[in-house]
TORKOL-4160 file (C-alpha; in steps of 0.2 Angstrom, whole numbers, padded with zeros to 4 digits, m for minus):
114
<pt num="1" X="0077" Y="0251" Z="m0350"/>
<pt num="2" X="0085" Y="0240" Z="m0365"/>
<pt num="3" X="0101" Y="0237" Z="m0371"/>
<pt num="4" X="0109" Y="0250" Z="m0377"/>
<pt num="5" X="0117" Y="0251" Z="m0395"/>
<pt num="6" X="0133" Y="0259" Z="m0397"/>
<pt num="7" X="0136" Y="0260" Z="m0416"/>
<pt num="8" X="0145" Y="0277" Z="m0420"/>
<pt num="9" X="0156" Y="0289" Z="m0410"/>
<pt num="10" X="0142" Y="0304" Z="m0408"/>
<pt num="11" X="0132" Y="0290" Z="m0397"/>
<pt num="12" X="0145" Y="0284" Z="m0387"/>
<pt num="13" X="0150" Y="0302" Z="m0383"/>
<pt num="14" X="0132" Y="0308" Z="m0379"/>
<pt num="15" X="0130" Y="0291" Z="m0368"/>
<pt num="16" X="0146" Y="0297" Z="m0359"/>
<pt num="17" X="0140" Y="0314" Z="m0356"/>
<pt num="18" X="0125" Y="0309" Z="m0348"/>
<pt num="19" X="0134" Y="0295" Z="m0336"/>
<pt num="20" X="0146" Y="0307" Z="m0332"/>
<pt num="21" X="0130" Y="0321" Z="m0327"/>
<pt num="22" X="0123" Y="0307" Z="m0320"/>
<pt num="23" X="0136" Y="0303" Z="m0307"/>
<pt num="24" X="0140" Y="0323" Z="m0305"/>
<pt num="25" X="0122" Y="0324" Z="m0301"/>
<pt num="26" X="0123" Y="0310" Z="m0287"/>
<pt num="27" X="0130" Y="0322" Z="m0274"/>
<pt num="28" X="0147" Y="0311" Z="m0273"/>
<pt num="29" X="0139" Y="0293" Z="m0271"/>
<pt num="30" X="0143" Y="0289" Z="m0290"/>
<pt num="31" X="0163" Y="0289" Z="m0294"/>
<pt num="32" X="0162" Y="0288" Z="m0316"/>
<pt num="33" X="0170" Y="0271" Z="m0321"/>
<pt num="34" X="0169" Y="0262" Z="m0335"/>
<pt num="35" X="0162" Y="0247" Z="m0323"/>
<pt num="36" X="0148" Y="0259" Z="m0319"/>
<pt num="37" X="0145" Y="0266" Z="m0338"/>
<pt num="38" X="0142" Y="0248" Z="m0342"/>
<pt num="39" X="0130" Y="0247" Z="m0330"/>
<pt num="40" X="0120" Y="0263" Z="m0336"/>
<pt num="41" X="0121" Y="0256" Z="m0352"/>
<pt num="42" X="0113" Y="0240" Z="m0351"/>
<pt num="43" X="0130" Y="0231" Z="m0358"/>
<pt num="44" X="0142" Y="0220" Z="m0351"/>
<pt num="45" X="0162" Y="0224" Z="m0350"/>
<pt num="46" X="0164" Y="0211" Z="m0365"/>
<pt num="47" X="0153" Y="0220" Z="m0377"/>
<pt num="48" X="0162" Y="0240" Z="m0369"/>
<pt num="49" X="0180" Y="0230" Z="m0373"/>
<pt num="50" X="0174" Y="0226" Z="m0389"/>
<pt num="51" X="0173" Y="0245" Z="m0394"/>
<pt num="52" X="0191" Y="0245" Z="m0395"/>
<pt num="53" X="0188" Y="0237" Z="m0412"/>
<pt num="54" X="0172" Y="0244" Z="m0419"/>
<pt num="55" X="0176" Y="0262" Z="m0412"/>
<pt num="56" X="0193" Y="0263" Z="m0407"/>
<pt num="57" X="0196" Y="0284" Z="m0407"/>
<pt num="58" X="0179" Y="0283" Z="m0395"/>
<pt num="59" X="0184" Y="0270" Z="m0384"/>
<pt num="60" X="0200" Y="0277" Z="m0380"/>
<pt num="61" X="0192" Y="0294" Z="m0377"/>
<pt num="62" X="0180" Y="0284" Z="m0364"/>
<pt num="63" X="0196" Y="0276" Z="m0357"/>
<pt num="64" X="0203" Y="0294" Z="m0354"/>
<pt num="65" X="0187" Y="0302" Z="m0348"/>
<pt num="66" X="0186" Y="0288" Z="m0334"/>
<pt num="67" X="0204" Y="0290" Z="m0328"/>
<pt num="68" X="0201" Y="0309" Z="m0331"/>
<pt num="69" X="0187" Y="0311" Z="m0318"/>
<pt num="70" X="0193" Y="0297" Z="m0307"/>
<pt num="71" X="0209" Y="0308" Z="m0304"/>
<pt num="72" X="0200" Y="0323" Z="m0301"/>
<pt num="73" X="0187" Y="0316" Z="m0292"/>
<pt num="74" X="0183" Y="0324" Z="m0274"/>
<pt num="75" X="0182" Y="0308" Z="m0266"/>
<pt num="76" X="0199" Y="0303" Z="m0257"/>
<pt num="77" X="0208" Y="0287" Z="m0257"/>
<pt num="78" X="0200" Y="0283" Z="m0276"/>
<pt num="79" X="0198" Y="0265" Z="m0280"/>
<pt num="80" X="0194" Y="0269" Z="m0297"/>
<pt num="81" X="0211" Y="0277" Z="m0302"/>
<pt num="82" X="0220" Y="0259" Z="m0294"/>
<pt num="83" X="0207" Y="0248" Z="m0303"/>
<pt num="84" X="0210" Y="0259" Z="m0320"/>
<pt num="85" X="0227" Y="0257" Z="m0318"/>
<pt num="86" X="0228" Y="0239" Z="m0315"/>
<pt num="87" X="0217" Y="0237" Z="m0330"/>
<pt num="88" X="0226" Y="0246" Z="m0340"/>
<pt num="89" X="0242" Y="0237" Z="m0336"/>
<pt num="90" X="0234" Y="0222" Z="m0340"/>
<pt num="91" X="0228" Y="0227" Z="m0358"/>
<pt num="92" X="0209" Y="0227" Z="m0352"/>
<pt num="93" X="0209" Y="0246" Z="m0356"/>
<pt num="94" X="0212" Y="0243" Z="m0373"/>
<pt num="95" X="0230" Y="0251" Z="m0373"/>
<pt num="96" X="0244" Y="0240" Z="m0380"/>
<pt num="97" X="0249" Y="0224" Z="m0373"/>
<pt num="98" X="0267" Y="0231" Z="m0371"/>
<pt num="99" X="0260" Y="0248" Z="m0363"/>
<pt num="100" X="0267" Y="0253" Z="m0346"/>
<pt num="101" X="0266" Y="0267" Z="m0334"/>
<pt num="102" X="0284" Y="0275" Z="m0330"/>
<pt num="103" X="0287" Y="0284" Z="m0313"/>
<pt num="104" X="0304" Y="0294" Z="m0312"/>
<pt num="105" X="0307" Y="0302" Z="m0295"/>
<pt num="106" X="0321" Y="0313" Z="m0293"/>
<pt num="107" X="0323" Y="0313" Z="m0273"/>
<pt num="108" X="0334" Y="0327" Z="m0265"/>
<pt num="109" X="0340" Y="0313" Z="m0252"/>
<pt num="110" X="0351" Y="0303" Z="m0263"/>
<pt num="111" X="0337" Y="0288" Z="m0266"/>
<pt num="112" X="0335" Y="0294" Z="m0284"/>
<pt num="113" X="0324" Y="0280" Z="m0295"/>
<pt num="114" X="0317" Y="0277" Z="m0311"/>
């Protein structure tokens, strides 16, 4: 299979659709990942990354349907929710440099946090 060539948001979305069929279809032994779309695609992380540019409403939707089905995946203990998180932390996922994560917890035992 070549490369393929993801120039406008309709392809991107119906590439997504099909990884994501794909992986449902696999009987749990694919977990949908950006990592693994790349694969599927025939592209590397660099030229995925680089959709934040070209089709940036597209590539944040990707961003949120990976997270998406890696939180509600069946399979316990995810990787995939750790390592999206770390790379969104770290700017990878295209959100802002200055992006972060905020956990409150309001503990009933006094060890209240933000």
């Amino acid at each position: 299979m070549k490369k393929m060539k993801i120039k406008t948001e309709k392809k991107l979305f119906a590439l997504l659709d099909s990884y994501t069929d794909y992986c449902r279809e696999s009987d749990g032994r694919r977990v949908v990942s950006a990592a693994g779309f790349c694969r599927f695609c025939k592209i590397t992380r660099g030229e995925f990354l680089a959709l934040s540019k070209t089709l940036p409403r597209g590539f944040d939707i990707a961003q949120s349907v990976f997270l998406d089905e890696a939180i509600n995946s069946k399979i316990s203990n995810n990787a995939a929710v750790i390592g999206w998180l770390s790379s969104y932390n770290s700017g990878e996922s295209g959100g802002k440099e200055d992006a972060q994560i905020n956990v409150i917890y309001d503990g009933e035992n006094g060890d209240d946090w933000q």
